[in-house]
C-alpha positions as CSV (number, residue, x, y, z in Angstrom):
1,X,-12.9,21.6,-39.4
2,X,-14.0,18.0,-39.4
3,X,-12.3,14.5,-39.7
4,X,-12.7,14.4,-43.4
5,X,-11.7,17.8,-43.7
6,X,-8.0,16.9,-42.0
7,X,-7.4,12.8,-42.3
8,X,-4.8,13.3,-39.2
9,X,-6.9,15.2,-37.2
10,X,-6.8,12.9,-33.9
11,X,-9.8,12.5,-32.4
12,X,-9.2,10.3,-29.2
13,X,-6.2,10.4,-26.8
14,X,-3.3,8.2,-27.2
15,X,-2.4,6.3,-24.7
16,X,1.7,5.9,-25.8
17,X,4.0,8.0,-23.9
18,X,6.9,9.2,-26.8
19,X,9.9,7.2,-26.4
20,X,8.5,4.1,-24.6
21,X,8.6,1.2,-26.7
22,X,5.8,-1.3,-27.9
23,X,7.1,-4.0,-25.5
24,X,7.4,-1.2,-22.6
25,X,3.9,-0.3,-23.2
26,X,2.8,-4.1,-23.5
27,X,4.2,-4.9,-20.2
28,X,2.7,-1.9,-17.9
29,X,-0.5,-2.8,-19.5
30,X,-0.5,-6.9,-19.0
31,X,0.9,-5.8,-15.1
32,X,-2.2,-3.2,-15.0
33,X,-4.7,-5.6,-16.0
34,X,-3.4,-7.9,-13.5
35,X,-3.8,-5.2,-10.9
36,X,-7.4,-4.7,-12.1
37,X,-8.5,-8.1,-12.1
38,X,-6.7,-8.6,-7.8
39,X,-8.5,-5.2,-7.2
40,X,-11.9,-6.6,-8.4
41,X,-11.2,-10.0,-6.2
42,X,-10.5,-7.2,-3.4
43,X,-13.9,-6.3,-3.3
44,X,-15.4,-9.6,-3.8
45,X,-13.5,-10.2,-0.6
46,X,-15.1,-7.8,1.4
47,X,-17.0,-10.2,4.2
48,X,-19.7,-6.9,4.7
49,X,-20.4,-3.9,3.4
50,X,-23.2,-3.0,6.6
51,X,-20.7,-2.7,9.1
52,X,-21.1,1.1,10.0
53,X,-17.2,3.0,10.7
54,X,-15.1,-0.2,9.2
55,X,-12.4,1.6,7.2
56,X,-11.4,-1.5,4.8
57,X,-14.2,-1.4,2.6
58,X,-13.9,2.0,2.0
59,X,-10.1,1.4,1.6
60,X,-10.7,-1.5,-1.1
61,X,-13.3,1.4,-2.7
62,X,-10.2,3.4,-2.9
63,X,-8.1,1.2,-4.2
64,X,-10.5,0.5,-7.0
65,X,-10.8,4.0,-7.8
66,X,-7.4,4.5,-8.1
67,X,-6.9,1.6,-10.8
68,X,-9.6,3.4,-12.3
69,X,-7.3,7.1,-12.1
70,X,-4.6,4.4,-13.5
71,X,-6.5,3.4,-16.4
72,X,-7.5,7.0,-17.5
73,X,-4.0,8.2,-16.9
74,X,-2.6,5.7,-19.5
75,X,-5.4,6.7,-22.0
76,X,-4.6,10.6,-21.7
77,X,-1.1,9.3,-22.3
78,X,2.0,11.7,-21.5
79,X,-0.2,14.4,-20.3
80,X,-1.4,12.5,-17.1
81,X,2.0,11.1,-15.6
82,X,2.8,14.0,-13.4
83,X,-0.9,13.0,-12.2
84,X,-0.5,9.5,-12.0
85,X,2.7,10.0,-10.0
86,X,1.3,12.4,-7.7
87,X,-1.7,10.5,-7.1
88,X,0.2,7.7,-6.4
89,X,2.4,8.8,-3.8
90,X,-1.0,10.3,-2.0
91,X,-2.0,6.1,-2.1
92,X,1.0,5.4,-0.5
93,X,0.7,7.6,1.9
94,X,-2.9,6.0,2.4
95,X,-2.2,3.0,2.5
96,X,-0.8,3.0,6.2
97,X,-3.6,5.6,7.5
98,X,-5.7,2.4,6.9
99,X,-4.4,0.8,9.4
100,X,-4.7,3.8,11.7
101,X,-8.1,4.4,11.0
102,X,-8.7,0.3,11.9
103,X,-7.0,0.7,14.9
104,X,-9.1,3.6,16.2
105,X,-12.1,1.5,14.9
106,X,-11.1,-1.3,17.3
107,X,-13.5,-1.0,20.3
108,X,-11.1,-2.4,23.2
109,X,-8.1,-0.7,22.2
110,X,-6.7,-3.9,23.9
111,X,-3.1,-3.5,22.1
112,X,-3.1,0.6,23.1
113,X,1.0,0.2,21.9
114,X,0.1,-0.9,18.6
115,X,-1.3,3.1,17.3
116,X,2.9,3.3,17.5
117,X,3.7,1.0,15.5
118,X,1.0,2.1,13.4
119,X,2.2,5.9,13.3
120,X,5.4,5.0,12.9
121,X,4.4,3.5,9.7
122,X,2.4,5.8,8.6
123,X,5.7,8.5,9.1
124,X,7.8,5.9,7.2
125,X,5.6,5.3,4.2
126,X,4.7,9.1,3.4
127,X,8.7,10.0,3.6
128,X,9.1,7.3,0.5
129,X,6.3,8.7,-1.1
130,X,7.6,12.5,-0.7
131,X,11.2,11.0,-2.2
132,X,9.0,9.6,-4.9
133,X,7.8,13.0,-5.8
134,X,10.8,14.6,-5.8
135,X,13.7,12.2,-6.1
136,X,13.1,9.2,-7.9
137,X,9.8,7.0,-8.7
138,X,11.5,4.2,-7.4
139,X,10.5,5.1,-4.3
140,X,7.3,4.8,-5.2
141,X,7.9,1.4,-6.6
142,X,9.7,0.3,-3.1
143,X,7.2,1.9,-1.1
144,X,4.4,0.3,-2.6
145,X,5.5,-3.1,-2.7
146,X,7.1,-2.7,0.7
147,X,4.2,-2.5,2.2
148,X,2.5,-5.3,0.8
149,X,5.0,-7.6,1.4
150,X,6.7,-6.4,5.0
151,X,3.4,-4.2,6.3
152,X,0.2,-6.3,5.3
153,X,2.2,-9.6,5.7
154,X,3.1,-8.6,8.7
155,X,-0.2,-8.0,10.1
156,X,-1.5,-11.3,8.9
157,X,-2.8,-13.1,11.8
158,X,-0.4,-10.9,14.2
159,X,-3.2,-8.2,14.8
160,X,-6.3,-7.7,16.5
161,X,-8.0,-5.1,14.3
162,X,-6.7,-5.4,11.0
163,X,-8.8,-8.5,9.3
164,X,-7.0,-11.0,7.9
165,X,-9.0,-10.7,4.6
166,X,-7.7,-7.3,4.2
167,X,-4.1,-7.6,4.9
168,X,-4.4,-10.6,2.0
169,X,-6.1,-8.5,-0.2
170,X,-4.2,-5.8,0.4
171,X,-0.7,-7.3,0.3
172,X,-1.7,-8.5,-3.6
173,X,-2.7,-5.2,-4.7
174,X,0.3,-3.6,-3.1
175,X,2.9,-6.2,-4.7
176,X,0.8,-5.8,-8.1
177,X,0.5,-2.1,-8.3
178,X,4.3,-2.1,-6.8
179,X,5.4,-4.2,-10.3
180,X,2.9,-1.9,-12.3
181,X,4.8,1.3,-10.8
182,X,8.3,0.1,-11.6
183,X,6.9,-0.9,-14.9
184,X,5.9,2.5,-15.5
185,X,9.4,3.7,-14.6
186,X,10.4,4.8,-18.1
187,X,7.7,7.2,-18.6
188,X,8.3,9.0,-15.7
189,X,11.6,9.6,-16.5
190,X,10.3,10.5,-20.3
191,X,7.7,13.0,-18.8
């Protein structure tokens, strides 16, 4: 069967989820675009990409390939939000191992009570991303955005191993991707 054959024959996916409307749709888009274009100033940011074992480039890699995962989910439409949910909680959950991983990186180990704090986090943000999966996607949302603006703003300037560049960088993509989650709020609930 061909295109000409059958007229409604759809040939590419649509990137609507059923019962969202056009204004819904406009807005996670505009908030996704403006995740995309702080994601790409993310990795302008990066100072070096030579320095052997430093987990924040790889981490603003990651946070460019999920963007990516975010794009591809909206054009697969309705089909991919049990995806794009799941993959988001497993950023979440990410996000804090970052800081883990940069404190292991450190070479003095100078603030040896900070891996703590650190795990403590890490414990924190993976329970709202497990009630994100199961309960409600505004745990997502919160988590997200929670730890842009408490985590990363918090470590601005206040720690020794996490670069300033990065908690910046990553606060924006946290608080953007945070608005683009509870934007996309309706179609989880529709899926």
């Amino acid at each position: 069967m061909t295109i000409a054959d059958d007229p409604n024959m759809k040939t590419i996916a649509k990137a609507e989820v059923p019962g969202l409307t056009k204004a819904q749709n406009s807005i996670q888009i505009g908030v996704l675009i403006a995740v995309s274009i702080i994601t790409v100033w993310t990795l302008y940011m990066v100072p070096s990409w030579q320095v052997p074992g430093d987990p924040f480039p790889l981490a603003a890699v990651v946070g460019a390939v999920t963007v990516a995962c975010l794009w591809l989910a909206r054009w697969l439409g309705s089909r991919a939000i049990k995806f794009e949910r799941t993959m988001l909680a497993g950023f979440l959950v990410a996000m804090p191992l970052v800081y883990v991983m940069g404190w292991f990186a450190a070479r003095d180990h100078a603030a040896s009570l900070w891996i703590w704090v650190e795990l403590l986090g890490l414990a924190l943000f993976a329970a709202f991303a497990a009630l994100g999966l199961k309960n409600s996607p505004w745990f997502l949302a919160i988590g997200i955005a929670g730890h842009g603006f408490a985590w990363d703003l918090w470590h601005y300037k206040n720690s020794a191993y996490i670069p300033d560049w990065y908690a910046v960088a990553c606060m924006l993509v946290d608080l953007a991707l945070g608005a683009y989650v509870a934007a996309r709020i309706p179609a989880y609930r529709e899926a």
